[in-house]
N, C-alpha and C positions, 0 to 999 in steps of 0.2 A: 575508347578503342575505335579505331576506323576500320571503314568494309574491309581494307587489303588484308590487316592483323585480324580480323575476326576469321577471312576465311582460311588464312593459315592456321590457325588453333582447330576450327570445322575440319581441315585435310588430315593433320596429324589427330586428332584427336576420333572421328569417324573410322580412320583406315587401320592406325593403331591398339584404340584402346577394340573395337569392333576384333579385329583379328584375334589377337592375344585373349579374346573371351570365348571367342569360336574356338578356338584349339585347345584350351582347356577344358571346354564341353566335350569335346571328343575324344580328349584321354583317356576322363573320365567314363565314358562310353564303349571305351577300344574303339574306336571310331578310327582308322588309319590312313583314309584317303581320302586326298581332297585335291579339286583342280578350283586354282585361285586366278582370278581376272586380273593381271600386272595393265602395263600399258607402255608402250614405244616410248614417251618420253624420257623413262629411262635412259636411252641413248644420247640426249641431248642435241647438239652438233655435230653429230658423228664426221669421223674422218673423210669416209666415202657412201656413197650410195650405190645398189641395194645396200639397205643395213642386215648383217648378219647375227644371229644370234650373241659370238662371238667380239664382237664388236665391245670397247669399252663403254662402261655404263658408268656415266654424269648426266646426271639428269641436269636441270636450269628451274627446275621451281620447285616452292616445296609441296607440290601435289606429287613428281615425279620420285622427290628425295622420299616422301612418306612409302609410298610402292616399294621405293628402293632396299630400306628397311624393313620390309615388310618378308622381300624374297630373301631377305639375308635372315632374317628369324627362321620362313619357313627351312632354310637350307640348315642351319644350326638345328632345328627339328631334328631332320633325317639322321643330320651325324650321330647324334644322340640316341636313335633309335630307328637302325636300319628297316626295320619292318615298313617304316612311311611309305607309302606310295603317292608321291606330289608331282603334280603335274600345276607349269606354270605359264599360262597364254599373255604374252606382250601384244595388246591389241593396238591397232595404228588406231585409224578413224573413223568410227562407227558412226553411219548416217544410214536413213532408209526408216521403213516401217514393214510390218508383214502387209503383204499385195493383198489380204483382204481388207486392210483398212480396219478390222477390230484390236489389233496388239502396236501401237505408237508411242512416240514418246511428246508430251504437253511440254510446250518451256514457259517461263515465268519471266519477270519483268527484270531480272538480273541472269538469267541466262546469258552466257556468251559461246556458249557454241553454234558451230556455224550455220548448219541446218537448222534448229531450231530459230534461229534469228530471220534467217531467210523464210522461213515458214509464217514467223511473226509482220512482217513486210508485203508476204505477198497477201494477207489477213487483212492487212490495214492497221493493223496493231500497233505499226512503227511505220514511222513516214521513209527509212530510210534505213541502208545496213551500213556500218561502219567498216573497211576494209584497213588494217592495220597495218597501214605500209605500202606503198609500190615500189622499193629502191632494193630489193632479193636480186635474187641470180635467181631470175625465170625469164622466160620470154615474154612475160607481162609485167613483170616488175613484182607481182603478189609471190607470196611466200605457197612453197609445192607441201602435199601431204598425200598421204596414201589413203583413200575413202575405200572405207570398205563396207558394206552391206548388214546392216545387223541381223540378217537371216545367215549370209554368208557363218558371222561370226558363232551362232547358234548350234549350225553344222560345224564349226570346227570344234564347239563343248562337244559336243556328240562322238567326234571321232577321239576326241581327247577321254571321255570314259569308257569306249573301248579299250585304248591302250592303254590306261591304268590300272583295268580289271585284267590283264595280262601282263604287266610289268612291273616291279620292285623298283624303287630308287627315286631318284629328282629329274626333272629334267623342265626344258625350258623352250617355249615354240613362239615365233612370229605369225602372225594370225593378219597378212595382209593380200594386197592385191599384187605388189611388186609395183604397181606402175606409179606414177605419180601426176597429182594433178592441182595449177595453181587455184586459189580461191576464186580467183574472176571467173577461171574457167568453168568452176561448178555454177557459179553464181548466172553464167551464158547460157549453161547446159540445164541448170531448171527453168531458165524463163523460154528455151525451145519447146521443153517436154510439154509444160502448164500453159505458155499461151500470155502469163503472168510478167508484167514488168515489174522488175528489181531495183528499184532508184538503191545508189551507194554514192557512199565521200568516203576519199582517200584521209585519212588520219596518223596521227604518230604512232611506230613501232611499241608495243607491248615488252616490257622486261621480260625476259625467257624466250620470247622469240623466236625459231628459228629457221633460215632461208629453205632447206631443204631437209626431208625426210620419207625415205617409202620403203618398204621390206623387200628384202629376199625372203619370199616363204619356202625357198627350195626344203628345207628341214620337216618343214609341217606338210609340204607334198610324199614325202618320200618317206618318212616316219608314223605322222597320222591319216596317211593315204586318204588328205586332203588337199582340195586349193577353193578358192572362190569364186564363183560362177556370175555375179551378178558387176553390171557396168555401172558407171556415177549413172547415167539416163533412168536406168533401171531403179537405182536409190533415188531419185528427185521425184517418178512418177510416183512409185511407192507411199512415200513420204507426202505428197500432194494430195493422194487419194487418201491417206488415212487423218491430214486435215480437214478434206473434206465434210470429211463422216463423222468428224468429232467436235466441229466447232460450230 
């Protein structure tokens, strides 16, 4: 079996059989409400940007296809038994750590998310970040994403059990900053905050890929009487101070 096929059996297998054993616990419980972490990729290559809720959903990998399955169980849930009250957050791009530097997140030597790797580099841990691609429709050639704050994303759980403790039904929220920003750019924007230089090499595009993606959160502003407060600078220093403090 190779990495690629093991970690597709880890996605389906972690997000599906995980789910389908948590909702059965809850039945069983009367348990009736539950707000489940989706993720953007769902949208794939969307037609336009901002992406709207609304928007069709193809995902391009099968982490996004596992999610995607995922919200189509919860939603056959409800039909089945309108009392559910599900609430479901499509998060874009979680980077940061909480500002006190005690709640982060550690990556490991097959990590490929972006922050993490970058955190790995400016350690010493990696002589170098691999950037996958400069040939997008960006003004740097790197491929655009919506980074958003994993404190940002915290507050939006928050306001999202609000509104499920006063709402009946399904419903489905983007959980981002609206703006979008390319990888080099973040990759500028932490070695200003840290002081830290970022050696990178340009390398081959990644299957599923894709050039652009960033939210319209207008639905989760004016529904969960949320939006995001914190900037990429604000996630890089974050996330700086809480390597600090833990490595």
């Amino acid at each position: 079996m190779t990495y690629i096929q093991f970690r597709v059996t880890e996605y389906y297998y972690n997000n599906l059989n995980s789910t389908f054993n948590l909702i059965l616990a809850m039945k069983k419980a009367n348990i009736k409400k539950i707000i489940f972490s989706s993720s953007a990729t769902l949208y794939g290559q969307a037609n336009s940007n901002p992406i709207s809720e609304d928007s069709d959903l193809r995902p391009k990998t099968p982490y996004g296809n596992s999610k995607l399955f995922i919200e189509k169980f919860l939603n056959d849930i409800y039909i089945s038994d309108k009392s559910w009250r599900i609430v479901i957050l499509r998060y874009f791009n979680p980077v940061g750590a909480h500002s006190s530097g005690i709640i982060g997140e550690n990556s490991n030597n097959k990590s490929t998310n972006l922050m993490p790797v970058i955190g790995d580099v400016a350690l010493g841990k990696r002589k170098f970040i691999e950037i996958y691609g400069n040939d997008y429709l960006s003004h740097d050639g790197t491929c655009v994403r919506d980074f958003i704050h994993v404190m940002d994303l915290a507050l939006g759980h928050i306001s999202a059990l609000y509104y499920i403790n006063n709402n009946q039904g399904i419903d489905f929220f983007n959980l981002g900053t609206g703006q979008g920003t390319t990888v080099l750019t973040l990759i500028k924007t932490f070695e200003k905050a840290t002081g830290v230089s970022i050696p990178y090499e340009i390398v081959d595009r990644r299957i599923g890929d894709i050039d652009l993606s960033f939210a319209c959160p207008e639905k989760a502003n004016k529904i969960l009487k949320w939006d995001a407060k914190k900037n990429i600078n604000d996630m890089c220093l974050d996330y700086w101070n809480w390597l600090l403090k833990n490595n």
